[in-house]
C-alpha positions in Angstrom: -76.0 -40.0 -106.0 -74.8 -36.8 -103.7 -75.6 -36.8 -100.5 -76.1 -33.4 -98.6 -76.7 -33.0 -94.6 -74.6 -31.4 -91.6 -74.8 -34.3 -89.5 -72.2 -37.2 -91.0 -74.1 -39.6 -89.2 -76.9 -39.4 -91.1 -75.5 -39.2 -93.9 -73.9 -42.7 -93.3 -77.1 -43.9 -92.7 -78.4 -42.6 -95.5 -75.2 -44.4 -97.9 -75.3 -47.2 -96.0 -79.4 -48.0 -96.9 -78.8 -46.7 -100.9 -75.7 -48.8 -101.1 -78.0 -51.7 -100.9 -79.3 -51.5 -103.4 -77.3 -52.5 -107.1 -78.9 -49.6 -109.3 -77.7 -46.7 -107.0 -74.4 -45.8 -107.1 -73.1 -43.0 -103.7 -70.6 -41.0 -105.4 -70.2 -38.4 -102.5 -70.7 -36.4 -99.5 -71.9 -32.8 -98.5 -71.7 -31.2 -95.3 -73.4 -27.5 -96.0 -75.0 -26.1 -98.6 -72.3 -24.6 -100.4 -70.1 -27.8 -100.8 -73.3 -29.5 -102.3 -73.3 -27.4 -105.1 -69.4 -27.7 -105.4 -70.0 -31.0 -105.6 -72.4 -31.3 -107.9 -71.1 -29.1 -110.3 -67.6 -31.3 -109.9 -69.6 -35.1 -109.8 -72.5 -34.1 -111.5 -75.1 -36.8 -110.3 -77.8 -37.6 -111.2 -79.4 -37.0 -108.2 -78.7 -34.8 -105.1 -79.9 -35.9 -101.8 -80.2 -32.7 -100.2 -81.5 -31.7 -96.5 -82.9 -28.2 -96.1 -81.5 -27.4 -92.9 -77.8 -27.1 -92.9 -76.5 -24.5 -90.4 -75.5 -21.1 -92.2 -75.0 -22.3 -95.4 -78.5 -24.3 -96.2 -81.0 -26.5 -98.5 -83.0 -23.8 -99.9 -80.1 -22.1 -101.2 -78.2 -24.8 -102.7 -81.4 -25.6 -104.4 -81.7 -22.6 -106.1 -77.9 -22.4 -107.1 -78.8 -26.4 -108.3 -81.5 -25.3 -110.6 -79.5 -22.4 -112.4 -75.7 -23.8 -112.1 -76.8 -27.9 -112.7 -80.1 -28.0 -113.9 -79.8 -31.7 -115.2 -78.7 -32.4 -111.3 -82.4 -33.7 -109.7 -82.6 -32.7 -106.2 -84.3 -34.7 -103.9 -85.3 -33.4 -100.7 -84.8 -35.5 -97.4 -85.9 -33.3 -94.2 -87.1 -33.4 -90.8 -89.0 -30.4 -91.0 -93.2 -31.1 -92.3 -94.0 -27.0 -92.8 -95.7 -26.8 -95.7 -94.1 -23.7 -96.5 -91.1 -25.1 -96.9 -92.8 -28.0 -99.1 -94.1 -24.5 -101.1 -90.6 -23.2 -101.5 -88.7 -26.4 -102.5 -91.2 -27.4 -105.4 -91.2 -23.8 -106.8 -87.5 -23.9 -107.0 -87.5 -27.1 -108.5 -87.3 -30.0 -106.4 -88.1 -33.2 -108.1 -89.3 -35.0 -104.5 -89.5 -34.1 -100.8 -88.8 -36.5 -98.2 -89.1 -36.9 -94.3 -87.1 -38.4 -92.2 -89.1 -40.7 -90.7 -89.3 -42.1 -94.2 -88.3 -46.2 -94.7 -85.1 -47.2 -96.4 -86.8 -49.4 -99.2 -89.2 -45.7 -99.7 -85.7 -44.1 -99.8 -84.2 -46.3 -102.2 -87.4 -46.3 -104.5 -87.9 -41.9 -104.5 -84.0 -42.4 -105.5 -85.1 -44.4 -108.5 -87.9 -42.7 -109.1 -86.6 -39.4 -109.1 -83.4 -40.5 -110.7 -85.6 -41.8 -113.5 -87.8 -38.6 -114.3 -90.5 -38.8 -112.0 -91.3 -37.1 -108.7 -91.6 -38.4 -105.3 -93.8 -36.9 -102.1 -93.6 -37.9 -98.5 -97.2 -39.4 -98.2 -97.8 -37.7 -94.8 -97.7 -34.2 -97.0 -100.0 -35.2 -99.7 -102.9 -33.2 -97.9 -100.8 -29.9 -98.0 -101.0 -30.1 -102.0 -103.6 -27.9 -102.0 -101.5 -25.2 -99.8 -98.8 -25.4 -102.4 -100.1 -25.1 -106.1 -99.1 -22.0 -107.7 -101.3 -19.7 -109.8 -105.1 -18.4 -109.4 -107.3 -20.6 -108.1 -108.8 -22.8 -110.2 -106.7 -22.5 -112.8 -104.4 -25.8 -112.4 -108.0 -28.3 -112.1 -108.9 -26.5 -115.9 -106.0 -28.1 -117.3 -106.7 -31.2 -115.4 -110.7 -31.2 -117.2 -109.3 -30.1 -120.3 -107.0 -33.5 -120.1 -108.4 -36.5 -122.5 -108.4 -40.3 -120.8 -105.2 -40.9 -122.7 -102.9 -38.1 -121.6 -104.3 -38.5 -117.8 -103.1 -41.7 -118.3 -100.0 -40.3 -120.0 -99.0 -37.9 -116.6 -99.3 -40.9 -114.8 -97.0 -42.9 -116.6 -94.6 -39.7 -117.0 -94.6 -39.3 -113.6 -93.7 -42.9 -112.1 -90.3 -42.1 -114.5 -91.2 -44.4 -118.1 -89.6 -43.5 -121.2 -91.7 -42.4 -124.5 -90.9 -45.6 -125.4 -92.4 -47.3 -122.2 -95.0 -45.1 -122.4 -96.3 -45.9 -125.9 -96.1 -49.5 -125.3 -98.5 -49.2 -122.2 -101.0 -47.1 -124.1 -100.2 -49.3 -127.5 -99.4 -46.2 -129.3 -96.5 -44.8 -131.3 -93.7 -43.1 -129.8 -94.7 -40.1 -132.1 -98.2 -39.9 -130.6 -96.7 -40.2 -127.2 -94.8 -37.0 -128.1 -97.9 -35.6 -129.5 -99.9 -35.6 -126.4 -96.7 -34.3 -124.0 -96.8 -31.1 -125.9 -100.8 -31.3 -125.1 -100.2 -31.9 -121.9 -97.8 -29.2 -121.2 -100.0 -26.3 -123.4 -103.4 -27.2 -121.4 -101.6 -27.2 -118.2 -99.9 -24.0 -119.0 -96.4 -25.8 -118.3 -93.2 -24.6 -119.8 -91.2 -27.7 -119.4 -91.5 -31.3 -119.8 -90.0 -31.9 -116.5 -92.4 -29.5 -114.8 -95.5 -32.2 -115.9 -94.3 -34.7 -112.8 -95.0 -32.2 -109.8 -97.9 -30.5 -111.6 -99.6 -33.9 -111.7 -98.5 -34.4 -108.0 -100.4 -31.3 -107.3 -103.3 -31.6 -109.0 -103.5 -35.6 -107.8 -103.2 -37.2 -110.7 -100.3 -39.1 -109.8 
C-alpha cells in the first residue's frame, strides 16, 4: 500500500488506521503527484492511495501516468472534493475506487481490501452521480445489463466484491471453466475490453 497526499498529516492518519489492520501492509509515502508514480514504479504496490489534489504536481495526472507506466498498480482514490466531474475523470482513467474524506477508517481499510482484491469501491454519498458518469450513448450500457442471464448478474456481483474464479464457481456451484465461460459473456454483451473493466461497469450500471 502507497500512500499519496500533500499534507503528511493526513497521510499519517491515513497509515496509522491501515496499519491496523494485519492484511495491509504501508510500504510508502508520496507527497505530489510525480513522486507517487516514482514510487510506484520503484515499490510497485498493490494498491495506490492517491488524493487528487496535490499542489502543481496532482492526482489526475499521476493517474494517468499509473495506468500506462504500472498498470497492475490499483489506484484508489481518497479526496475531499465530491464534483462529479472529477468522479467522471478518475473512472475513465482507471481508477479502481473513489473515496471521500469524510469516509470511516473500518470503510478505508475494507475499499483497501476490496480494491486490493479486484473489486471496486465508491463513496456511497456519490452513488447518485452514476448516472452523470457512464460513458457511451445513452442507453447503451442498460442493453448489456438486459442482455445479462441470472447467472452472470450474479457473476458481476461476485467479480466485483474481489472473489476469485474459484470463489466464484463455488458460490454459483459451477466449474471454474464455466465461470470463465460467462466472464467472456459478460465482457462481449457489455462491450468491455478488459476483465478488470467489469467491476466499475457494474458499479455504473448498479449492479454491484
Amino acid at each position: 500500500m502507497l500512500i499519496a497526499d500533500d499534507f503528511v498529516l493526513l497521510r499519517g492518519g491515513v497509515e496509522a488506521a491501515l496499519r491496523s489492520h494485519p492484511g495491509i501492509e504501508v510500504v510508502g509515502h508520496a507527497e505530489n503527484g510525480v513522486e507517487a508514480v516514482s514510487r510506484a514504479r520503484e515499490l510497485r504496490p498493490d494498491v495506490l492511495m492517491l488524493d487528487l489534489r496535490m499542489g502543481a504536481h496532482g492526482g489526475m495526472e499521476a493517474l494517468d501516468a499509473c495506468r500506462t507506466e504500472v498498470p497492475e498498480v490499483k489506484v484508489l482514490v481518497l479526496t475531499a472534493n465530491e464534483n462529479p466531474d472529477n468522479l467522471r475523470s478518475a473512472i475513465a482513467a482507471g481508477a479502481a475506487g473513489f473515496l471521500t474524506k469524510r469516509t470511516s477508517a473500518g470503510d478505508l481499510r475494507e475499499a483497501v481490501l476490496t480494491v486490493a482484491g479486484g473489486g471496486f469501491v465508491l463513496a456511497p454519498s456519490l452513488v447518485g452521480s452514476l448516472e452523470e458518469v457512464a460513458p457511451g450513448p445513452p442507453g447503451a450500457e442498460r442493453t448489456g445489463v438486459l442482455a445479462l442471464t441470472a447467472r452472470q448478474r450474479k457473476l458481476v456481483m461476485l467479480l466485483s466484491d474481489g472473489l476469485t474464479d474459484a470463489e466464484i464457481a463455488g458460490e454459483l456451484f459451477v466449474s471454474t471453466r464455466t465461470v470463465q465461460y460467462d466472464v467472456r459473456q459478460v465482457k462481449e454483451k457489455a462491450g468491455l475490453a478488459h476483465r478488470s473493466e467489469i467491476a466499475r461497469w457494474a458499479v455504473i450500471n448498479s449492479l454491484a
